[in-house]
BAMITOR-496212 format. One record per residue (C-alpha): residue number from 0; x, y, z. Coordinates in nm, 4 decimals, decimal comma. Example, Ala and Ser with C-alpha at 12.3 -4.5 7.8 and 13.67 -1.06 7.14 Angstrom:
# BAMITOR-496212
+-----+----------+----------+----------+
! seq !       c1 !       c2 !       c3 !
+-----+----------+----------+----------+
!   0 !   1,2300 !  -0,4500 !   0,7800 !
!   1 !   1,3670 !  -0,1060 !   0,7140 !
+-----+----------+----------+----------+
***
This chain:
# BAMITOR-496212
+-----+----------+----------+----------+
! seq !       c1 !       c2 !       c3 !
+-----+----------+----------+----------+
!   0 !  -0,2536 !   3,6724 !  -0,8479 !
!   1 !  -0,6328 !   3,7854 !  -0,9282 !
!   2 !  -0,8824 !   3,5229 !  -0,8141 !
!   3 !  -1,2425 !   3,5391 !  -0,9134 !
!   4 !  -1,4670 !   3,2546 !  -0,7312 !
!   5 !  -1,7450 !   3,1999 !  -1,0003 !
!   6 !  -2,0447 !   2,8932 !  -0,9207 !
!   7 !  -2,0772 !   2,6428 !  -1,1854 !
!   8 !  -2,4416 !   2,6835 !  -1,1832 !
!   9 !  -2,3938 !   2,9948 !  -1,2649 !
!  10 !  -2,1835 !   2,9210 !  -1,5420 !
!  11 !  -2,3787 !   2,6582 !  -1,6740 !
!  12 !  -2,6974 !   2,8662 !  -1,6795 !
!  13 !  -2,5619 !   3,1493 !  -1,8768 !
!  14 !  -2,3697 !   2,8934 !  -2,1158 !
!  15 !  -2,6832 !   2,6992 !  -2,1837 !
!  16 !  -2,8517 !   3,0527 !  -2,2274 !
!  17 !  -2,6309 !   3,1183 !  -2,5010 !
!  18 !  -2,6481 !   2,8025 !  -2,6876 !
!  19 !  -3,0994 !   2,8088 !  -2,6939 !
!  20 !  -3,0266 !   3,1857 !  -2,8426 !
!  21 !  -2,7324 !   3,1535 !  -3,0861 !
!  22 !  -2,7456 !   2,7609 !  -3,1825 !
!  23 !  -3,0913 !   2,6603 !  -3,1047 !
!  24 !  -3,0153 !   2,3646 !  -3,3637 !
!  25 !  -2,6827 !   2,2553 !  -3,2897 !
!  26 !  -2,7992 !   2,2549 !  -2,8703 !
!  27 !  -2,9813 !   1,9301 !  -3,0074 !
!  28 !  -2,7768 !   1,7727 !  -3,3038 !
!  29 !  -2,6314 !   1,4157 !  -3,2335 !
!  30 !  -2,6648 !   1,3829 !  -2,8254 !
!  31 !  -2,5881 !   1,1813 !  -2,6805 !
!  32 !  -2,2134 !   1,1590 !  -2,8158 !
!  33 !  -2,0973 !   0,8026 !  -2,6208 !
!  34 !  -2,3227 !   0,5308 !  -2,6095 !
!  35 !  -2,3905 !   0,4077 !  -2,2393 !
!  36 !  -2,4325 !   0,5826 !  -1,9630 !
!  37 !  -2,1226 !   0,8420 !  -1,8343 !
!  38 !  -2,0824 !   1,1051 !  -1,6381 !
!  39 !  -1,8103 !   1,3376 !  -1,5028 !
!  40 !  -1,6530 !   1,3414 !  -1,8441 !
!  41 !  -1,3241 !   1,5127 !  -1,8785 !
!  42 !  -1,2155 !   1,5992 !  -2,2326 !
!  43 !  -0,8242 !   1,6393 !  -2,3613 !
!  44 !  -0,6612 !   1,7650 !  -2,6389 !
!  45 !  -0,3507 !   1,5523 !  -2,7594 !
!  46 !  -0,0447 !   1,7420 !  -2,9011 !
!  47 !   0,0870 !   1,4271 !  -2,9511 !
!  48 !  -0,1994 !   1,2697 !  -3,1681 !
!  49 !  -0,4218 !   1,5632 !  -3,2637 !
!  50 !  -0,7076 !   1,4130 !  -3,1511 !
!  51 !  -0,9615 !   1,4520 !  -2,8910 !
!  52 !  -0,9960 !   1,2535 !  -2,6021 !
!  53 !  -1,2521 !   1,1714 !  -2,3597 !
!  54 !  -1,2322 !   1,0124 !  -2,0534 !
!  55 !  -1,5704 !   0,9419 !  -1,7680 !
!  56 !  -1,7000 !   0,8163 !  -1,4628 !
!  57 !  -1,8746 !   0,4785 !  -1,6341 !
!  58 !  -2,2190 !   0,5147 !  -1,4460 !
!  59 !  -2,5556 !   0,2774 !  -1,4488 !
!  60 !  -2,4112 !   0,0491 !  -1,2471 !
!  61 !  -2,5511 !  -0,0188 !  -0,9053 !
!  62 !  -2,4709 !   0,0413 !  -0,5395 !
!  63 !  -2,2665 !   0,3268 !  -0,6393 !
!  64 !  -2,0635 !   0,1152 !  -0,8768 !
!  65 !  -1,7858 !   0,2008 !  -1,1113 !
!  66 !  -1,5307 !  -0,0267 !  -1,1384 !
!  67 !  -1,3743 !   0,0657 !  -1,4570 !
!  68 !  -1,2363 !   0,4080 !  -1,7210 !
!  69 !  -1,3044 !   0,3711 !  -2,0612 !
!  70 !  -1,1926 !   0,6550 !  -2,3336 !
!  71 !  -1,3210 !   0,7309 !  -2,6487 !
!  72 !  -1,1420 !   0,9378 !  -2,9183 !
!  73 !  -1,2132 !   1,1712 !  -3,2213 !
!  74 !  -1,0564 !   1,4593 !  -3,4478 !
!  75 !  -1,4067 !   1,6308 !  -3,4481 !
!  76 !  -1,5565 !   1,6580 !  -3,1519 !
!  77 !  -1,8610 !   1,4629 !  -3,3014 !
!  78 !  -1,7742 !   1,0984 !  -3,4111 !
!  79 !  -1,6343 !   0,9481 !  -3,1236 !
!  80 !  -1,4446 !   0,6069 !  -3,1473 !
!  81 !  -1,4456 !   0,3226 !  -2,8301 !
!  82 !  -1,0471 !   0,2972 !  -2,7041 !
!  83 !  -1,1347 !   0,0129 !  -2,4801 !
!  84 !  -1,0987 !   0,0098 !  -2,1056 !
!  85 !  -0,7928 !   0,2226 !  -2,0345 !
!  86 !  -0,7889 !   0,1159 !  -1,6391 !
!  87 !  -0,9524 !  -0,1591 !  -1,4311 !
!  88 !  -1,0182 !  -0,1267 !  -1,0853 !
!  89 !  -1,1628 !  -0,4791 !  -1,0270 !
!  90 !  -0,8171 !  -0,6605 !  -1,2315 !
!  91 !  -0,4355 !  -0,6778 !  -1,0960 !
!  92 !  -0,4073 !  -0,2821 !  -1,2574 !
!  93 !  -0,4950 !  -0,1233 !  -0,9857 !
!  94 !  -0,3579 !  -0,2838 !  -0,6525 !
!  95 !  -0,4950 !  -0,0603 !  -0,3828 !
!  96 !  -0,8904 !  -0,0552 !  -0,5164 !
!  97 !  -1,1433 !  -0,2543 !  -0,6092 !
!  98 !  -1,4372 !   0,0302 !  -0,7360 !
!  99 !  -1,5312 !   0,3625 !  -0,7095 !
! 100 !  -1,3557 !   0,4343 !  -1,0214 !
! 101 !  -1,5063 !   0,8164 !  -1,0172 !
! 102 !  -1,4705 !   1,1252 !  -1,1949 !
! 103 !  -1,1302 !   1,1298 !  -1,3286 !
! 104 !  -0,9078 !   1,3847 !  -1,4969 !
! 105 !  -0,5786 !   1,3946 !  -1,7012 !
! 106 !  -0,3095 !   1,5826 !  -1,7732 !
! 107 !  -0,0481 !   1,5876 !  -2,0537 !
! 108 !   0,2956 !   1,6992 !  -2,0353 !
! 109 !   0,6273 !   1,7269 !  -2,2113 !
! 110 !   0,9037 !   1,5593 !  -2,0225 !
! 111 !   1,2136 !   1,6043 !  -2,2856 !
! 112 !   1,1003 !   1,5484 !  -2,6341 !
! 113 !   0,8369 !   1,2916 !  -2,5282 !
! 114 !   0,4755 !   1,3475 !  -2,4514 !
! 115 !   0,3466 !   1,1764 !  -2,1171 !
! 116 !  -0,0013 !   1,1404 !  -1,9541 !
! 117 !  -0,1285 !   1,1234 !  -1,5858 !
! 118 !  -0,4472 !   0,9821 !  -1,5175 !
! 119 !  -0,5691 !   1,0728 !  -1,1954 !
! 120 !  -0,8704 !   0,9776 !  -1,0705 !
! 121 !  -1,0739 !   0,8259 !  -0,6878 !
! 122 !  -1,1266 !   0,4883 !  -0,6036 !
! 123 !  -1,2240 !   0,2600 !  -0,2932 !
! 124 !  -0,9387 !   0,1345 !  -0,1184 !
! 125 !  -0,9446 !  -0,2574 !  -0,0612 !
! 126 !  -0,8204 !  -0,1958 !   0,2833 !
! 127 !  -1,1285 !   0,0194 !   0,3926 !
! 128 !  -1,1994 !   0,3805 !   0,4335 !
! 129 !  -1,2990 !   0,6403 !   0,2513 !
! 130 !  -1,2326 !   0,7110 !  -0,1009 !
! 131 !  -0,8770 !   0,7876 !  -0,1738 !
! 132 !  -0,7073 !   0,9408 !  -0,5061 !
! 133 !  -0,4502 !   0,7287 !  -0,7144 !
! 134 !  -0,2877 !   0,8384 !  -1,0361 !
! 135 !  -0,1288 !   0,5996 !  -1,3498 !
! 136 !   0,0766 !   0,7196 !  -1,6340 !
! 137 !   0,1463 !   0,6233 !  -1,9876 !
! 138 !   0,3150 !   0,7212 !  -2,3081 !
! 139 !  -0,0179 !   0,7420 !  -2,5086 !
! 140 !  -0,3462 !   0,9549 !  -2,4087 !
! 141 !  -0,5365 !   0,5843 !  -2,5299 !
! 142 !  -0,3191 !   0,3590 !  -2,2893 !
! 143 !  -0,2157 !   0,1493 !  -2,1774 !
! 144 !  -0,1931 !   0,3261 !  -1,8425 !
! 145 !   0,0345 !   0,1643 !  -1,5349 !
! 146 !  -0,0915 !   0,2263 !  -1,2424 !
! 147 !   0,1409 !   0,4021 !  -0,9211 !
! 148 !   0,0255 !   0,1230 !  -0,7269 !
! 149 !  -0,1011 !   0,3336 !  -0,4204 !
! 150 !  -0,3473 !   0,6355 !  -0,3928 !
! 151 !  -0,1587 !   0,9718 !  -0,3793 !
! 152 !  -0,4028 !   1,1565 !  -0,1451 !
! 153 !  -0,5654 !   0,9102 !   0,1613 !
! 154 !  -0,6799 !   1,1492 !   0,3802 !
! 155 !  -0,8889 !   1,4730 !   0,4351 !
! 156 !  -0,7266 !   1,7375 !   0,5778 !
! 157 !  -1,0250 !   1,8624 !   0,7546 !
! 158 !  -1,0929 !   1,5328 !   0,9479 !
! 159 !  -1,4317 !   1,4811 !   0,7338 !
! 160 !  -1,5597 !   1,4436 !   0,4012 !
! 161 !  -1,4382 !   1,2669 !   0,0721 !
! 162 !  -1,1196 !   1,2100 !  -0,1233 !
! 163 !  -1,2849 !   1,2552 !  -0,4847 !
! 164 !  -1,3414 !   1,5043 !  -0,7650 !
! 165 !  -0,9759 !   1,5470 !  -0,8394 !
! 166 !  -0,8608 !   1,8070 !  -1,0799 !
! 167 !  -0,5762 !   1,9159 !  -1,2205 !
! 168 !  -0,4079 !   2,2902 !  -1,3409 !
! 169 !  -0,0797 !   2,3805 !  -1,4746 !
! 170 !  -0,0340 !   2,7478 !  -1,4150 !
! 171 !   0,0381 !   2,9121 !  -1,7527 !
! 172 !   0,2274 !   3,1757 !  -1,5742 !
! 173 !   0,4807 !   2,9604 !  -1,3409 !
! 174 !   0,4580 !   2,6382 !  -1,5162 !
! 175 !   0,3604 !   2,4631 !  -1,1694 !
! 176 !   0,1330 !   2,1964 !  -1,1312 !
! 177 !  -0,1498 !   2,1978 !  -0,8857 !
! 178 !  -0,3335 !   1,9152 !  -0,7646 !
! 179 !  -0,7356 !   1,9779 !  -0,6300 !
! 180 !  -0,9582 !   1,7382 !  -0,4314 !
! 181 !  -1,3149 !   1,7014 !  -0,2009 !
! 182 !  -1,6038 !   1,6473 !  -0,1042 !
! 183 !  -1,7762 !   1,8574 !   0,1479 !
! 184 !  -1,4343 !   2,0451 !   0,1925 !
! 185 !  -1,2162 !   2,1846 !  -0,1197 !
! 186 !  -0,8157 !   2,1395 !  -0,0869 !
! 187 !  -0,5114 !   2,1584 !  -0,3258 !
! 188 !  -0,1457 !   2,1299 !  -0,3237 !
! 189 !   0,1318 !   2,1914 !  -0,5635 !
! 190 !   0,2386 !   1,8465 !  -0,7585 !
! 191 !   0,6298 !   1,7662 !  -0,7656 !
! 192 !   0,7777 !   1,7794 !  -1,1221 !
! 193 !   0,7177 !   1,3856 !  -1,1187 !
! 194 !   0,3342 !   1,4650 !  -1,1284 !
! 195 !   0,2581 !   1,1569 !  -0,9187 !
! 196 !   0,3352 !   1,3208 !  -0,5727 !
! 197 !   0,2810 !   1,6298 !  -0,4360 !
! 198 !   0,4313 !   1,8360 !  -0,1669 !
! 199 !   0,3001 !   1,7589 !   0,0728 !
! 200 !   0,3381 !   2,0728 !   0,3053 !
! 201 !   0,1871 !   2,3330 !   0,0060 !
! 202 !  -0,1515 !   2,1347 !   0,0681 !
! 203 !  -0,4050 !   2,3946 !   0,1688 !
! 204 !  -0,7859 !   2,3893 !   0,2766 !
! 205 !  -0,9916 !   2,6239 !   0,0404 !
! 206 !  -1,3334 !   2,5532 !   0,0706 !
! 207 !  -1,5444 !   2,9054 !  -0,0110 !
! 208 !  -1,6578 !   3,0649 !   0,3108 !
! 209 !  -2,0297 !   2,9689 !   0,3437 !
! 210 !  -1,9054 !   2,6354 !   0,1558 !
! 211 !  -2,0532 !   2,3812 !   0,4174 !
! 212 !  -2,3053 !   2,0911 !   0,3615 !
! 213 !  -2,5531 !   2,2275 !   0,5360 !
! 214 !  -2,6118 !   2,5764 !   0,3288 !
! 215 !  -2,4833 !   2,3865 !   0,0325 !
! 216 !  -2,2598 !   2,6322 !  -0,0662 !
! 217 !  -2,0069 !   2,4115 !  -0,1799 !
! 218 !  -2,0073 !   2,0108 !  -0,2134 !
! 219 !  -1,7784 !   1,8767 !  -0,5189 !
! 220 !  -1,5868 !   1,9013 !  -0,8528 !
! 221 !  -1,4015 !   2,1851 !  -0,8179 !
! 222 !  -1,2554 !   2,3061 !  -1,1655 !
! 223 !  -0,9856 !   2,5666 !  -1,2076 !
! 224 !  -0,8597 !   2,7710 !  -1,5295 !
! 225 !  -0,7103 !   3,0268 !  -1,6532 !
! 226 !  -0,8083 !   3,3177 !  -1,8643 !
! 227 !  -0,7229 !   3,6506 !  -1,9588 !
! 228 !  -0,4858 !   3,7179 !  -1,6244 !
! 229 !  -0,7733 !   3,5857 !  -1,4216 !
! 230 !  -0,7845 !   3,2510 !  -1,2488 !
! 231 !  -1,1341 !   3,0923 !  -1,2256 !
! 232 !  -1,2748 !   2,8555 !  -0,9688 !
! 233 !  -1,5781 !   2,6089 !  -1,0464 !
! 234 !  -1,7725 !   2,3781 !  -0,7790 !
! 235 !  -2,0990 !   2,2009 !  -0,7759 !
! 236 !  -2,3185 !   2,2393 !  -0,5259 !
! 237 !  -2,6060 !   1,9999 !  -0,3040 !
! 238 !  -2,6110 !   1,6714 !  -0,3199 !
! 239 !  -2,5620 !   1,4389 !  -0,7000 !
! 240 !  -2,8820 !   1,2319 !  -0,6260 !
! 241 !  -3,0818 !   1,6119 !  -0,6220 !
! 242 !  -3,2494 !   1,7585 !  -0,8975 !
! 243 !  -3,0935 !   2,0919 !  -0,7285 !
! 244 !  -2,7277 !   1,9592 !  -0,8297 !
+-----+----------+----------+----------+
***
């Protein structure tokens, strides 16, 4: 397997190079696409419905807020239409959290001839803690979703840190799963063909070397793809209240 580790600032910068030079109109055109305020947005495309979906950390609220997911949909990319609130961490939906409800991701697959979606996502446990991961599932990428009823990942396997940023890769070459998580450490583990556990002795610590707090080198929202035989590896860095994030 060829790894190569690439900084999403990096990324980003040479992406939003791109756009000013090729589209310096388009860079512009019709932003922003939700009303509101969001962040962390994670977009899907549906083989089921052929439409787009996105789904984001609902933000402006205060004390670090978040209770709730909405998801919008659209066939273009540009009109997007309000789903409703697909989960509810402050009603019965979610029995294990109460808020948090932070930067989620989703993942379809085929299981048969049927099309099912997991929803995974971080939220703060109502028995204290840190933040923890929890996942619910459904038959359509617009809900409604059911939740597991507990998180899926409670602890850090470095003793510090948080349980948030989770992402989500199917290898294109095994057809395995693999689950990623953290904040101020990076970890994964392979998911079980149930998607809503993983196994639990495949979980491995893999922050980058130099990836501490304290040179910044890594912090969050690790992101992993594949392209061209080459996997990729994505992470934020400093702090998401600095203008250096």
């Amino acid at each position: 397997m060829k790894i190569m580790i690439v900084t999403i600032k990096q990324t980003l910068i040479a992406f939003g190079l791109l756009l000013a030079v090729t589209f310096p109109a388009f860079a512009q055109s019709g932003n922003p696409v939700l009303p509101g305020f969001h962040a962390d947005p994670e977009i899907l495309y549906s083989n089921k419905t052929k439409k787009y979906y996105i789904y984001s950390t609902t933000d402006g609220q205060p004390g670090w807020g978040g209770w709730y997911f909405t998801v919008f949909s659209s066939v273009d990319l540009k009109n997007w239409k309000d789903e409703g609130v697909m989960l509810d961490l402050k009603s019965d939906q979610v029995p294990w959290a109460d808020g948090n409800a932070w930067a989620p991701c989703i993942e379809e697959k085929l299981v048969g001839d049927q099309y099912k979606y997991f929803f995974y996502y971080s939220g703060n446990p109502k028995t204290g803690g840190g933040k923890q991961i929890g996942v619910a599932t459904s038959d359509s990428p617009a809900g409604p979703f059911v939740d597991l009823g507990h998180p899926i990942i409670t602890d850090s396997p470095t003793g510090h840190g948080q349980q948030i940023d989770v992402d989500v890769f199917t290898d294109p070459a095994s057809g395995k799963s693999y689950l990623y998580w953290g904040n101020g450490y990076m970890a994964g583990a392979e998911l079980n063909d149930d998607m809503i556990s993983i196994k639990k002795e495949t979980i491995t610590v893999m922050t980058p070397e130099g990836g501490t707090l304290q040179d910044y080198a890594y912090r969050e929202a690790a992101y992993v793809f594949y392209r061209n035989g080459l996997y990729y590896f994505m992470w934020s860095v400093d702090d998401t209240g600095s203008p250096n994030y």
